[in-house]
VOGU-3710 file (C-alpha; in Angstrom, 3 decimals, decimal comma):
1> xxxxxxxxxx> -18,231/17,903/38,640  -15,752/15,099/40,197  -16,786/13,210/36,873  -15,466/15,866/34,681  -12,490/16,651/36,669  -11,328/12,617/36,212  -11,985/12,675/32,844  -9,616/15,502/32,046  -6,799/13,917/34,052  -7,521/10,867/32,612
11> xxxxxxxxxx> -6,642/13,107/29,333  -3,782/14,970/30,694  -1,958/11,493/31,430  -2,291/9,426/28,141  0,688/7,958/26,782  2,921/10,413/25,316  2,733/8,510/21,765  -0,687/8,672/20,969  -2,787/11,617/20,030  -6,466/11,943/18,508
21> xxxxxxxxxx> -8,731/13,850/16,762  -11,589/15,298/18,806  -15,117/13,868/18,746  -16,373/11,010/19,592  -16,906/9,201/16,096  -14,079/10,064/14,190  -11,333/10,053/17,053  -8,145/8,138/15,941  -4,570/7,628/17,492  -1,087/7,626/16,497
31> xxxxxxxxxx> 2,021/5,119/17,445  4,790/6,133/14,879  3,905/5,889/11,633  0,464/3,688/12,345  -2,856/5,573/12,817  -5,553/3,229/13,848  -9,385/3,616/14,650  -9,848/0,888/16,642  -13,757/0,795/16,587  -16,549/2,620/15,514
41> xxxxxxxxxx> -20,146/2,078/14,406  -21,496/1,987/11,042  -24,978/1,429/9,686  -24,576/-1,738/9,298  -22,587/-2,983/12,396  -19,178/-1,867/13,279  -15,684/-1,288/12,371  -11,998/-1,030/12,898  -9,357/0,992/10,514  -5,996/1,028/10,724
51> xxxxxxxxxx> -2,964/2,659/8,335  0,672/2,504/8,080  2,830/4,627/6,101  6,231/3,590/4,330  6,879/5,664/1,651  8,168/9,367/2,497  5,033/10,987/1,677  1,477/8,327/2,448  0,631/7,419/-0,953  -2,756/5,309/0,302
61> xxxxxxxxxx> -5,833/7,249/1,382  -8,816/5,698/2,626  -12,118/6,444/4,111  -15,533/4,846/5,390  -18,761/7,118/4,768  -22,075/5,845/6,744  -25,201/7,494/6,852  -27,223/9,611/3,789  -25,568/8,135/0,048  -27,638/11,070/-1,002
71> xxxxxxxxxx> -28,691/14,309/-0,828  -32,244/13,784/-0,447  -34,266/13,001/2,676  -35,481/9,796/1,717  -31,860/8,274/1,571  -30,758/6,213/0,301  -28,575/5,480/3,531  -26,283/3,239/3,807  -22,465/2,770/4,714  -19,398/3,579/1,695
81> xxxxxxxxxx> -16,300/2,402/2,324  -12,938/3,579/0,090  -9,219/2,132/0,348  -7,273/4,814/-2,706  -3,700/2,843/-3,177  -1,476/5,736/-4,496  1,625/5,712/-6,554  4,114/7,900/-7,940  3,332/10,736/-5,367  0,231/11,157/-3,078
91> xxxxxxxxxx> -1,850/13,343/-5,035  -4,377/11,222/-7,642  -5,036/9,030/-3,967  -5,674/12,788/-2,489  -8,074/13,536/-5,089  -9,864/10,149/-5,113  -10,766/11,029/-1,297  -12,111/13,970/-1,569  -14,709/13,803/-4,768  -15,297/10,297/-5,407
101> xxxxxxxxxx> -17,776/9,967/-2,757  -19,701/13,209/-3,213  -20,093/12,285/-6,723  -21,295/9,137/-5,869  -24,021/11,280/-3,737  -24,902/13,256/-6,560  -25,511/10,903/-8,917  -27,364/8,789/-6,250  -29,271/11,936/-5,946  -30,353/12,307/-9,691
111> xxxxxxxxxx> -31,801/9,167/-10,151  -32,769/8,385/-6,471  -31,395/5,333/-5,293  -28,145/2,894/-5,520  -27,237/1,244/-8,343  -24,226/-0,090/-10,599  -24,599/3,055/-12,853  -24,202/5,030/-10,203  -20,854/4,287/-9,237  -19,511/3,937/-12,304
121> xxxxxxxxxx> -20,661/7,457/-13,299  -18,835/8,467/-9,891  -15,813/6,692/-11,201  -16,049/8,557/-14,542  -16,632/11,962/-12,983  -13,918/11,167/-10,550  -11,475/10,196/-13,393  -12,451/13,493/-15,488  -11,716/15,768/-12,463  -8,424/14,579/-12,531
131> xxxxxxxxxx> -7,508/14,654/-15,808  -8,986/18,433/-15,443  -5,913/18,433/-12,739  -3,411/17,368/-14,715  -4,444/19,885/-17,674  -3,916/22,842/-15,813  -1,193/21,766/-13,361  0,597/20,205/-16,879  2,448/23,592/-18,141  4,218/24,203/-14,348
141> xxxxxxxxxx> 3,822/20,580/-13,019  4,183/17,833/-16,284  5,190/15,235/-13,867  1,867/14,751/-11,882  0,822/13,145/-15,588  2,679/9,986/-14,063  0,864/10,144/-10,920  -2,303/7,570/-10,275  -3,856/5,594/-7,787  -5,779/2,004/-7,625
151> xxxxxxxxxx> -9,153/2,748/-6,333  -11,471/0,048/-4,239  -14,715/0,975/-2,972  -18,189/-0,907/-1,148  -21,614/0,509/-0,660  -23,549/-1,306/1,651  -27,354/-0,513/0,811  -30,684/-2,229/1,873  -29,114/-5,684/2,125  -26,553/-4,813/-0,937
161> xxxxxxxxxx> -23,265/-4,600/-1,265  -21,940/-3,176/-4,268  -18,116/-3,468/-5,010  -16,103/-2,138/-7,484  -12,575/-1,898/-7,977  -9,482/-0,342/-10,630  -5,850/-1,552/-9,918  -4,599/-4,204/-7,569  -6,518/-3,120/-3,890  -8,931/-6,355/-2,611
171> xxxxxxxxxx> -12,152/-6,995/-0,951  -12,517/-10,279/0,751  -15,811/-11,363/2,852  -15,692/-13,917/6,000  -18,343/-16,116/5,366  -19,724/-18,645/7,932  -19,967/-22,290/6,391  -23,492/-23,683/8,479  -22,557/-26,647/8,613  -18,624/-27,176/9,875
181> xxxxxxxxxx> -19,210/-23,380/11,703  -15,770/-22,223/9,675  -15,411/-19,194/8,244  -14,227/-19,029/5,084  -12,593/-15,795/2,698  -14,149/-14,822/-0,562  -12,361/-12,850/-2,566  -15,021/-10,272/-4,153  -13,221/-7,863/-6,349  -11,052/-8,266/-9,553
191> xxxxxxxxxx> -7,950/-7,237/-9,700  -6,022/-5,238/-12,502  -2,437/-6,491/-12,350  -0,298/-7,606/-15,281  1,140/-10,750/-12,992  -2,381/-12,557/-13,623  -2,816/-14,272/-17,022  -6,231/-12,977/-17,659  -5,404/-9,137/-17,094  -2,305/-10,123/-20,287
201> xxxxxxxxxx> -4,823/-11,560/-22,099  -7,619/-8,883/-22,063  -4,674/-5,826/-22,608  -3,469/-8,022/-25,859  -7,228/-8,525/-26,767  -7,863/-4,500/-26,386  -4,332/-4,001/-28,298  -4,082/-6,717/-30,826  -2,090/-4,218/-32,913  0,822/-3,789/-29,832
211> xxxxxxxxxx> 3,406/-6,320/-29,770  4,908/-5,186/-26,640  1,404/-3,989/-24,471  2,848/-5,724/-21,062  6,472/-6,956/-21,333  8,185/-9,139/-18,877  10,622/-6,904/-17,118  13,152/-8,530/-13,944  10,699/-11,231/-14,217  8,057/-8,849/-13,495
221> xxxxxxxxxx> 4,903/-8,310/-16,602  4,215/-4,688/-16,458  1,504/-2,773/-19,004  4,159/-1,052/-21,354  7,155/-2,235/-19,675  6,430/0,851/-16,581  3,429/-0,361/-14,882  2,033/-3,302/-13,409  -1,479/-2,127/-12,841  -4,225/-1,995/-16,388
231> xxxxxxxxxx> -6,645/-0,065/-14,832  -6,959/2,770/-12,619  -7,413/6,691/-11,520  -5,047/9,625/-13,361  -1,712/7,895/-14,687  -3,030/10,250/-17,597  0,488/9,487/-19,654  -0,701/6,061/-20,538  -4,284/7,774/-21,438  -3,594/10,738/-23,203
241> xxxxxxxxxx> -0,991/10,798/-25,961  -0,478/14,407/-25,513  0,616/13,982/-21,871  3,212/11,502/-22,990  6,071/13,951/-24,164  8,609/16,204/-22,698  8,984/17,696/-20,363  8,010/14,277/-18,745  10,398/12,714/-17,627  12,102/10,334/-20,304
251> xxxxxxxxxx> 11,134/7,060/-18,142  7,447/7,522/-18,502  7,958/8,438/-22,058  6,774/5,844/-24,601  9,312/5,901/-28,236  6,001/5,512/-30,443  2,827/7,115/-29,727  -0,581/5,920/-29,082  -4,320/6,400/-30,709  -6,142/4,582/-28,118
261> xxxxxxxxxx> -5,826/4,899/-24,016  -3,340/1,983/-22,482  -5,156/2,046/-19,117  -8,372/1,992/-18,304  -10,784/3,955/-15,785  -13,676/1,671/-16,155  -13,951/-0,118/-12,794  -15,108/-3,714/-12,183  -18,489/-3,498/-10,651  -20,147/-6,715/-8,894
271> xxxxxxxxxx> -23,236/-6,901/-6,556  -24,051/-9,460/-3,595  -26,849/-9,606/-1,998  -25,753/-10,402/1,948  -26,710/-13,046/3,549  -26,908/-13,943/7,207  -23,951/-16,290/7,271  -21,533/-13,132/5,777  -19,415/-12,093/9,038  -17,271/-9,183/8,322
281> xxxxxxxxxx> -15,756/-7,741/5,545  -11,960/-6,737/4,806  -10,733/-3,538/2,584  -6,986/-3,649/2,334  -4,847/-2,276/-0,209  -2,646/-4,426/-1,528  0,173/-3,647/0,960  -1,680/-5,761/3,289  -2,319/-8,819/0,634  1,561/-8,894/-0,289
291> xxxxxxxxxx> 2,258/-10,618/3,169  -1,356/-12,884/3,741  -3,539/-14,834/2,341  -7,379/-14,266/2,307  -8,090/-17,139/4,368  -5,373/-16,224/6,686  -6,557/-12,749/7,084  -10,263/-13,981/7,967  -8,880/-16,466/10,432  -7,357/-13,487/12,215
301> xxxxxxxxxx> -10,392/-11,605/12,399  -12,408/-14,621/13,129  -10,118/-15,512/16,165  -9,678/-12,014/18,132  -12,350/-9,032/19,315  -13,630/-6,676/17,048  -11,958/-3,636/18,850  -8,415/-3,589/17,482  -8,699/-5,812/14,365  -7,586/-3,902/11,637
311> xxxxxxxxxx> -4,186/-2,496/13,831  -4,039/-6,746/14,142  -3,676/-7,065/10,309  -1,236/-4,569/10,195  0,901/-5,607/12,162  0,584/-9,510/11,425  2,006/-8,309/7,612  4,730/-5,733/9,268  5,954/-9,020/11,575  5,702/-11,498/8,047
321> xxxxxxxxxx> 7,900/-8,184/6,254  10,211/-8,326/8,629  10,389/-12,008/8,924  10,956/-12,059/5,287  14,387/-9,772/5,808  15,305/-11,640/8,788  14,789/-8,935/11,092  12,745/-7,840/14,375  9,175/-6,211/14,551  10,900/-4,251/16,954
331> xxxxxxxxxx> 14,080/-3,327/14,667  11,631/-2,730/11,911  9,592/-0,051/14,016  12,158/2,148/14,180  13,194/2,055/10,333  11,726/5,883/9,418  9,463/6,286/6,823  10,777/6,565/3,035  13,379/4,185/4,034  10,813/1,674/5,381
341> xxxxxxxxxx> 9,469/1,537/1,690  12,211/-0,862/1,126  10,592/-3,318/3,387  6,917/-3,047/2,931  4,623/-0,872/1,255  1,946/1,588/2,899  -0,816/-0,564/4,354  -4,359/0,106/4,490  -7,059/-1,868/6,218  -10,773/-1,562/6,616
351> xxxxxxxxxx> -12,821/-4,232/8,617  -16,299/-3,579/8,048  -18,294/-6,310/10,456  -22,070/-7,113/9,343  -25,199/-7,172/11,704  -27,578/-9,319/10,200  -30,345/-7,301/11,932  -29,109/-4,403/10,561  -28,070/-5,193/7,063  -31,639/-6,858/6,536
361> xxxxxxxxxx> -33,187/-3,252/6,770  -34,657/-1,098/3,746  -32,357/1,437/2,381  -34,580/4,559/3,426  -34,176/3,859/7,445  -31,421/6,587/8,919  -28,278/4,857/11,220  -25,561/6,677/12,517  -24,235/9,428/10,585  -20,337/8,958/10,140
371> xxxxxxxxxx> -17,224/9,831/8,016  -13,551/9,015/9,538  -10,670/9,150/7,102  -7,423/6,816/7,161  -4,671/8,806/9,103  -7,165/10,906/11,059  -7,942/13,501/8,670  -11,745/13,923/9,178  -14,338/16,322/8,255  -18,033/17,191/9,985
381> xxxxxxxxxx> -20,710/15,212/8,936  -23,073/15,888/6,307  -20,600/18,561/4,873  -18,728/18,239/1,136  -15,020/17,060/1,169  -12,548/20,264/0,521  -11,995/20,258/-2,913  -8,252/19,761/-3,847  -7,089/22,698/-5,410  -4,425/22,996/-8,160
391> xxxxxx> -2,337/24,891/-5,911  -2,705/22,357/-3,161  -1,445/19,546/-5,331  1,588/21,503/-6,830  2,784/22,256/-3,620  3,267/18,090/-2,591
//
């Protein structure tokens, strides 16, 4: 009885600032406009999450799934982890959140087990459920055509880890080196962006008929002239002719019209099979990746506890934004969100650390079940995400 009576003082005198959600696995707190998770267990190990918003609405969503990857007893199990990099209005990220991963389940469920075919049928699915969106929110809501979202996900399954990635969002492992003991980053996923001389090259390739498929614009290459991103969730204007006319507005609208999509939906897909030596994994959209490197990002989490890590990275890149302005961290706390988009984007991180004894084992044994989404918004295990409703994404 004494126990319980400290405990709920202990409650009744926590700072002011911070809040959670109830429960003990998917409990989060607030300091402004960061939410951060400092630790939590996964199947594999455990993990730290940690989100900061800039723009006036959050535009990235984000989420980390452990437990059954399907609907059947038998598993697979395993641990998913999503970082959904919005843009031009929260909604496609929104969407992204809630289905991806239960079609991922699904179609894990059909053919009973994890594979590359898999998750690009959940991508697909995912994609089409969208577009379904944008059809019927078109004739009261045209502008949610120009609404998309970069989309980075990892399934870690019987010693696998799948990754597979549309836009600009990055996966980077910490890997030990044996013999100098240093840990060293490796990037793992592609990226989509029209600043890298390969992505130009492959758009010009699938457009050989287009002139003017990415254009340098303020010494910036964008697909089109409007987007720097060639692959990714919704933007349906650059996919659909149809959705490319008034009443959109006129600078999404293209002068001459289009027979085949502009952007893509197929993701990159890659698998690795883990090895002992791979530490700890980082998910960051590419807020994060704008102010440090991959190497510098795994020396941080190599240096400093597990507990905390991901609020670390956050706020390494907030201190190198502000830096970059010649301000204060302090001074830049207090900038309010919409107006802090000026300064950095919204940041997303996922550190995802690796137990070798636990990675090693087969795909059917059961872990902890978990699911803990960026910002706090959680729902029960072993339930289906709320579906996003037409409604729901009209009124954003």
């Amino acid at each position: 009885m004494l126990a319980g009576l400290m405990n709920f003082l202990k409650a009744c005198w926590l700072p002011s600032d911070h809040y959670g959600q109830t429960g003990s696995d998917t409990v989060g707190w607030q300091d402004g406009l960061l939410w951060y998770k400092d630790s939590g267990q996964h199947m594999n190990g455990d993990f730290s999450m940690a989100v900061v918003q800039a723009n006036n609405l959050l535009e990235d969503q984000s989420q980390l799934e452990s437990g059954p990857l399907s609907l059947l007893e038998s598993g697979p199990y395993g641990t998913f982890i999503g970082v959904y990099d919005g843009h031009g209005g929260p909604e496609t990220a929104r969407f992204v959140n809630n289905h991806l991963f239960q079609h991922l389940k699904r179609f894990a469920t059909e053919q009973k087990s994890m594979s590359v075919d898999v998750i690009r049928k959940a991508y697909q699915a995912t994609e089409e459920g969208f577009l379904s969106v944008v059809t019927k929110q078109w004739p009261i809501k045209p502008q949610i055509a120009a609404v998309g979202s970069c989309c980075l996900s990892g399934v870690i399954c019987g010693g696998t880890l799948y990754i597979a990635n549309l836009g600009d969002s990055r996966a980077v492992l910490g890997r030990v080196v044996k013999a100098t003991g240093e840990v060293l980053a490796v990037q793992l996923s592609a990226e989509h962006n029209a600043s890298i001389e390969s992505v130009r090259q492959e758009l010009r390739a699938a457009h050989p008929d287009d002139p003017h498929i990415v254009v340098l614009k303020h010494n910036v290459w964008r697909v089109k002239g409007l987007i720097q991103i060639s692959r990714s969730i919704g933007d349906v204007y650059l996919k659909r002719a149809e959705f490319n006319r008034e009443p959109l507005f006129v600078k999404y609208r293209l002068r001459e019209p289009f027979k085949r999509p502009i952007l893509s939906a197929d993701p990159a897909i890659s698998m690795h099979q883990l090895q002992p030596h791979d530490q700890f994994l980082i998910f960051a959209s590419d807020g994060l990746w704008e102010h440090l490197t991959n190497q510098e990002a795994v020396d941080l989490v190599q240096k400093h506890p597990h507990s905390g890590i991901a609020r670390r990275l956050v706020k390494t890149a907030l201190q190198e934004a502000a830096k970059k302005r010649e301000m204060r961290y302090s001074d830049l706390k207090k900038i309010d969100r919409g107006v802090r988009r000026h300064f950095h984007d919204d940041i997303t991180v996922i550190v995802v650390f690796l137990d070798p004894n636990l990675v090693s084992r087969a795909s059917t044994v059961r872990g902890p079940t978990i699911s803990v989404r960026g910002g706090g918004i959680n729902i029960p295990a072993n339930t289906l995400a709320p579906c996003t409703t037409p409604t729901e994404l009209g009124s954003t």
